[in-house]
C-alpha positions in Angstrom: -92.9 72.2 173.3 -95.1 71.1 176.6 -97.9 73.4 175.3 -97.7 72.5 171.4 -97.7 68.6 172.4 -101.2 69.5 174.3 -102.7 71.3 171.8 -101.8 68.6 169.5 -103.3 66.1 172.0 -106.7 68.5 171.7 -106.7 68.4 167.8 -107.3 64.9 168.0 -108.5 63.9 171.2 -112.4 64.3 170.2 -111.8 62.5 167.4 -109.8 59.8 169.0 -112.2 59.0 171.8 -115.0 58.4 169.1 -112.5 55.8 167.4 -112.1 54.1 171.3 -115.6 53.9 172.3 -116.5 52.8 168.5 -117.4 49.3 170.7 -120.3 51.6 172.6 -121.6 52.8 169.0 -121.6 49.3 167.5 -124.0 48.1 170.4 -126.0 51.1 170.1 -125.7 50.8 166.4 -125.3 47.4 165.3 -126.7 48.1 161.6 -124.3 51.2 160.6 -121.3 50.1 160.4 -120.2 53.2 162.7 -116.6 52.8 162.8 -116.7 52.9 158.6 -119.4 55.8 158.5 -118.9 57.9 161.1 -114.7 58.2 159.6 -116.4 58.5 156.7 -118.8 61.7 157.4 -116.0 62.8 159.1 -113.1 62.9 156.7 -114.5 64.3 153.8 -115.8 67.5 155.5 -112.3 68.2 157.1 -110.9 67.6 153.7 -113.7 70.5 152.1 -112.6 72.8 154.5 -108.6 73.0 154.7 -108.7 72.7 150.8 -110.6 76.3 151.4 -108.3 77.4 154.0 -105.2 76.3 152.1 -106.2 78.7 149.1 -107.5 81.5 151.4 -104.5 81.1 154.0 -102.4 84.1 153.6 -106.0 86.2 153.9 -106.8 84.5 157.7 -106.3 85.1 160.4 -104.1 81.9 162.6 -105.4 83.3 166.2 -109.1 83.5 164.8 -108.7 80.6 162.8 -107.2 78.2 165.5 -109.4 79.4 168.4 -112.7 79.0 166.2 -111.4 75.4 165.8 -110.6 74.1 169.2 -114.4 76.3 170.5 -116.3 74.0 167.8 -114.4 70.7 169.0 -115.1 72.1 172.6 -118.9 72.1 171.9 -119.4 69.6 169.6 -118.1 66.7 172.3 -120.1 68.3 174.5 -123.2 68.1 172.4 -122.0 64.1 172.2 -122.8 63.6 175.5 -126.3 66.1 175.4 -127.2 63.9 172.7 -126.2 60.1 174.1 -128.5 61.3 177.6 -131.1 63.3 175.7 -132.1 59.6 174.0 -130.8 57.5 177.2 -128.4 55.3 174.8 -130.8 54.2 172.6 -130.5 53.8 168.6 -132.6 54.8 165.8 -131.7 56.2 162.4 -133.1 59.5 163.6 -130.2 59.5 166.5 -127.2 58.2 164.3 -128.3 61.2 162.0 -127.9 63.4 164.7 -124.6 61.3 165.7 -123.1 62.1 162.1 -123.7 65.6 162.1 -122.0 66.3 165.1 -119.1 64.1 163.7 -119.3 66.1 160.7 -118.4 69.4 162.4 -115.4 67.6 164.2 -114.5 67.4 160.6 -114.9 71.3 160.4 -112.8 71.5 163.1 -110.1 69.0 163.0 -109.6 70.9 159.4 -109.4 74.0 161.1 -107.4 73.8 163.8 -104.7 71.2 162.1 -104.1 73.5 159.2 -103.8 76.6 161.2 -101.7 75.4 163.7 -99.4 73.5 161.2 -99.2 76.4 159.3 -98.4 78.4 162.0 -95.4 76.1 163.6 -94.1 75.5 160.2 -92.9 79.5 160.2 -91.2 78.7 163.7 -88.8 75.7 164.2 -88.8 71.5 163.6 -89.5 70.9 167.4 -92.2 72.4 167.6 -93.9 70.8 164.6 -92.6 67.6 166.1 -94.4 68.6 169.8 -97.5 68.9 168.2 -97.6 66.0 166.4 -96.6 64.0 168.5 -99.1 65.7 170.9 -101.5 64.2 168.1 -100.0 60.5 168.8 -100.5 60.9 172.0 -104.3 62.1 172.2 -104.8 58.0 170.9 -102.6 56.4 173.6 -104.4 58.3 176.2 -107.7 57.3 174.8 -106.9 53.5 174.5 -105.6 53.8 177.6 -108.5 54.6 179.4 -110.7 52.9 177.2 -109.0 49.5 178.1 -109.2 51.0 182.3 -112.8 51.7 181.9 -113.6 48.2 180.4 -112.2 46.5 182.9 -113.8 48.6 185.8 -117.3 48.5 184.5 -116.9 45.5 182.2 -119.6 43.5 185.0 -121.9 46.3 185.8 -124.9 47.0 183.8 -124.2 49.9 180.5 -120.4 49.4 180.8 -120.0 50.8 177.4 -122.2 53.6 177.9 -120.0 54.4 181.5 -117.1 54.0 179.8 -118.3 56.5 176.9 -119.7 58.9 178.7 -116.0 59.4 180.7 -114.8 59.6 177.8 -116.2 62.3 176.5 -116.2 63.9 179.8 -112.2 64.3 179.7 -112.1 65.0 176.0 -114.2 68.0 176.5 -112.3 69.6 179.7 -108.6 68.9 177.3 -110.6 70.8 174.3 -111.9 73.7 176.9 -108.2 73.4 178.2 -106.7 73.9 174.5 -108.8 77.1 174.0 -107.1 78.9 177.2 -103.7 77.6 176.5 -103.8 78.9 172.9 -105.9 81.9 173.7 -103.8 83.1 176.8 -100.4 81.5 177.3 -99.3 80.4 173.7 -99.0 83.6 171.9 -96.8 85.4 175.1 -93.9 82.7 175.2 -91.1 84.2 174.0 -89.8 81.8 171.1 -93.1 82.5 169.8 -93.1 86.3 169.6 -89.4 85.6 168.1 -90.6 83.7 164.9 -93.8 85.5 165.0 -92.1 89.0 165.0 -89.8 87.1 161.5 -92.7 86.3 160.4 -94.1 89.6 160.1 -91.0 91.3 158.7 -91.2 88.6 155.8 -94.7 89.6 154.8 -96.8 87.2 157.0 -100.3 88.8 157.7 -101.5 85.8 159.6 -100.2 87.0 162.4 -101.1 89.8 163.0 -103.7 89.0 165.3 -101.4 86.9 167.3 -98.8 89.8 168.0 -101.6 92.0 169.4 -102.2 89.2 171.8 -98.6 89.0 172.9 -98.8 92.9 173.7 -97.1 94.1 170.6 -97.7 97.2 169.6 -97.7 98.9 166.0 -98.0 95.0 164.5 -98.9 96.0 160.8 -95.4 98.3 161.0 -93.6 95.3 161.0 -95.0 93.8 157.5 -92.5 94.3 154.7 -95.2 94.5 151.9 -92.9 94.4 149.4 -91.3 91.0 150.4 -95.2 89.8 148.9 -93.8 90.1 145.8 -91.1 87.9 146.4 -93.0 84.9 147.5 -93.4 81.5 146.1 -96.9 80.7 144.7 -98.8 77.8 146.1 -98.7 76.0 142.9 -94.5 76.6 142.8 -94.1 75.6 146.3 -96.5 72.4 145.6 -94.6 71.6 142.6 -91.5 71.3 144.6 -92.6 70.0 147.6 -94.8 67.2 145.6 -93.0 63.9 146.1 -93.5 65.0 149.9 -96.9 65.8 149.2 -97.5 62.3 147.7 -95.9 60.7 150.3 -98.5 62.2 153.4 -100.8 61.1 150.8 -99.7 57.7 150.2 -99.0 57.5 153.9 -103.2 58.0 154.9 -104.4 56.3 152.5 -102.7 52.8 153.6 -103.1 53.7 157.3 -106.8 54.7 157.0 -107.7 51.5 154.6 -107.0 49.3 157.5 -107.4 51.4 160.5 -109.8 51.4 162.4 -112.5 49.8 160.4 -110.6 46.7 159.8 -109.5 45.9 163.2 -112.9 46.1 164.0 -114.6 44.0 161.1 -112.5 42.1 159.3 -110.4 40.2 162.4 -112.5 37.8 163.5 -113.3 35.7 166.7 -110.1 35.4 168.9 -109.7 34.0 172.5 -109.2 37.7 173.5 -113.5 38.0 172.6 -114.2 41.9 172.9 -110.8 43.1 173.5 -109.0 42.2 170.9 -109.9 44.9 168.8 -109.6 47.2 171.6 -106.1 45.9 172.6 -105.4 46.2 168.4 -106.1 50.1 168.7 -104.1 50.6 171.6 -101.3 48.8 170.0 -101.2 51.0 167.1 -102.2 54.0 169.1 -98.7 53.2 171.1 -96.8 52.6 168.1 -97.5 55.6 166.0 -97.0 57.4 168.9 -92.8 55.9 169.6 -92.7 56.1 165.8 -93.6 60.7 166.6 -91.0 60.8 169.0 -88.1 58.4 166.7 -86.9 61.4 164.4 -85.6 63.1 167.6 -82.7 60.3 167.5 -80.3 61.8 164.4 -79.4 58.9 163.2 -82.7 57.6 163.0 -84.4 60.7 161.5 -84.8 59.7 157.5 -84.0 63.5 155.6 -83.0 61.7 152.0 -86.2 62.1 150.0 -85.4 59.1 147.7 -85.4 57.1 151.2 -88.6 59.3 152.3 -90.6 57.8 148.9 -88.9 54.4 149.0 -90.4 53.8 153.3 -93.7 55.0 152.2 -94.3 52.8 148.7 -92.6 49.5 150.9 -95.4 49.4 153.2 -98.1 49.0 150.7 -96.5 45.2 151.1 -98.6 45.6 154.2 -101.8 45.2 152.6 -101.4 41.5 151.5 -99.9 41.0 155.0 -102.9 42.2 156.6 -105.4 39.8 154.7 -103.9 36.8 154.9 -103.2 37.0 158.8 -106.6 37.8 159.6 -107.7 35.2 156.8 -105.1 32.3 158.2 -102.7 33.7 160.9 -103.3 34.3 164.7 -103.5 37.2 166.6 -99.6 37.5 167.3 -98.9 38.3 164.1 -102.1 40.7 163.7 -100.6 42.5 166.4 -97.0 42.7 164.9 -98.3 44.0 161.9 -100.6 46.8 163.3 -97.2 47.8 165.5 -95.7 48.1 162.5 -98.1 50.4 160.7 -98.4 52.4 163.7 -94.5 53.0 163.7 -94.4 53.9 160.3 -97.3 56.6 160.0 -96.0 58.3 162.6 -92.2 58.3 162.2 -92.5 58.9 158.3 -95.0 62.1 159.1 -92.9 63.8 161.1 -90.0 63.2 158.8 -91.7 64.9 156.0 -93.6 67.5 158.3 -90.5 68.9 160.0 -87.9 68.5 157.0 -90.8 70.1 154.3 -90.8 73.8 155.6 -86.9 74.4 155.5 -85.2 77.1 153.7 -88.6 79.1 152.9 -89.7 82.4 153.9 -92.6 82.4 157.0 -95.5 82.9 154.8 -94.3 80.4 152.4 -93.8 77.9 155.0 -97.2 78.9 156.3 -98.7 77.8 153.2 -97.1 74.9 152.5 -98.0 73.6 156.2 -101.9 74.2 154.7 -101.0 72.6 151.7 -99.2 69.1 153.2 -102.2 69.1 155.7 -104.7 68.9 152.2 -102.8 65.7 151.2 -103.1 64.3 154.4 -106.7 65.0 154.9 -106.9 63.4 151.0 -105.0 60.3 151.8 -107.3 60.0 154.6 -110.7 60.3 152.5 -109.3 57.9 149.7 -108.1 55.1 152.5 -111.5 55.5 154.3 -112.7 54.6 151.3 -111.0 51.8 149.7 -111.7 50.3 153.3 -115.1 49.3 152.6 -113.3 47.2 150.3 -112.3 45.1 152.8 -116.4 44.2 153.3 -116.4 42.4 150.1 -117.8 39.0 150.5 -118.8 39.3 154.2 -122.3 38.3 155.3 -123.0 40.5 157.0 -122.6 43.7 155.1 -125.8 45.9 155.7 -125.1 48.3 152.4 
């Protein structure tokens, strides 16, 4: 579970630390709307790709797959900080070009990793896909964390957002070189993972194939059952009855990503807390949706009816009237009780759905239905980005 929670903390990390410094790329940028465009460049491409991986799953490779993702996140945050000294933190529509195609491969590689590994954990058991999630939760409280450090430290010396940006990238770069070793080396030897693995095979999973060499087992493709293929859902069947879940992950991004981040950056207004406030809004949802990860490992508190499941998800579209008349009329108490609240209910209603989804399926059908909840996610996310602009509507200072 220690290993899955940092590998989820690596799928998101990069992308998580762009979010945080999004402050650094408005000074740089004050014309773009980076916080909007950048999610935007972003999103779609990861969406492209797992849409190409979900159909072409059962024909990959996970090990290939996953370690292709985390080396591309591993370079591409690297190349972040190449490109921010390479033009000394200066602007330019030539840079922010640049900037968005580097974000665009994130894309490639959120897509790549997420599916794969969610795919993978799905054949295995519900901790494990809570772990990683979570993991995911956590990659944003650690960012806003240090984000809200390093403002304070350099917030009186000259470039405190470029400092703060650079360290930034700095870490997230070491935890996705990290990620690469722990999945490469240690993740396919632990034992729990060779068990479901080992299932896996014996129920016609190809996928891993790769992985079982790398846990030293021997004679891998004697353990395929070819004729349990035969037997297996289709994607379309298991979509069919996994589709109010489906719908739900969908319903779930496209609220959350309407509002957040671009709207806690844009649309709040001027409070007494100047340029942390949106900062201090981040890391408030950041928290939340990370206590709302870890709230299904309470019983009682874990939500498994799937009338319930829909019921949560369409209630918190009551959110978005809430949301425009605070920052319209209300203060920044209740902007920050009503960002909580959003970031409690992503996360606890994801996991819900994530770890209840995969049960009572064969491994590669579980496999594929990971892929396939991870393509409604990833669509939820496109459609909320955006409906965000939305939000820009009557503003004076909309550049488009």
């Amino acid at each position: 579970m220690v290993v899955c929670c940092i590998l989820g903390v690596g799928s998101l990390v990069a992308w998580s630390s762009m979010l945080t410094i999004a402050d650094y790329y408005y000074q740089v940028f004050p014309d773009y709307h980076p916080s909007r465009v950048l999610t935007l460049v972003y999103q779609p491409i990861a969406l492209a790709t797992i849409m190409i991986f979900a159909y072409h799953e059962s024909k990959i490779s996970t090990r290939k797959r996953v370690l292709t993702g985390y080396i591309l996140f591993t370079i591409s945050t690297f190349l972040l900080i190449v490109l921010d000294l390479s033009t000394k933190g200066q602007g330019g529509i030539g840079h922010y070009i640049v900037l968005c195609t580097i974000v665009a491969s994130f894309g490639l590689a959120d897509a790549t990793v997420k599916g794969g590994l969610i795919g993978d954990l799905s054949l295995m058991c519900p901790e494990l896909i809570q772990s990683y999630i979570a993991g995911s939760g956590m990659a944003g409280v650690l960012t806003s964390v240090l984000r809200l450090i390093t403002k304070a430290a350099f917030e009186k010396s000259n470039n405190h957002l470029r400092k703060g940006a650079m360290i930034f990238l700095a870490i997230s770069t070491f935890i996705e070189f990290l990620c690469v070793m722990l999945y490469a080396y240690m993740f396919p030897k632990l034992p729990i993972v060779k068990y479901y693995r080992r299932k896996a095979a014996s129920e016609g999973s190809k996928t891993v194939v790769a992985d079982l060499g790398a846990a030293g087992i021997q004679n891998q493709s004697d353990l395929i059952d070819d004729d349990s293929k035969n037997q297996r859902l289709s994607k379309k069947d298991l979509l069919l009855q996994n589709i109010d879940y489906a719908m739900g992950l969908f319903l779930i991004y496209v609220l959350t990503l309407s509002i957040f981040p671009g709207f806690l950056y844009e649309n709040t207004g001027q409070h007494g807390l100047g340029s942390w406030y949106a900062l201090i809004l981040v890391a408030m949802y950041n928290f939340w949706d990370l206590v709302g990860r870890y709230v299904p490992l309470v019983n009682w508190l874990k939500v498994e009816n799937r009338k319930a499941l829909t019921i949560a998800v369409v209630s918190r579209y009551f959110l978005v009237p809430a949301f425009y008349f605070t920052a319209k009329y209300g203060d920044k108490g209740w902007m920050m009780m009503l960002i909580s609240i959003l970031g409690l209910t992503t996360g606890h209603l994801t996991v819900c759905i994530m770890t209840i989804a995969p049960k009572g399926y064969k491994g590669p059908e579980k496999n594929a239905l990971g892929n396939l909840l991870v393509v409604f996610i990833l669509g939820g996310a496109v459609v909320g980005i955006s409906l965000g602009w939305l939000w820009l509507i009557g503003k004076n200072n909309n550049a488009f």
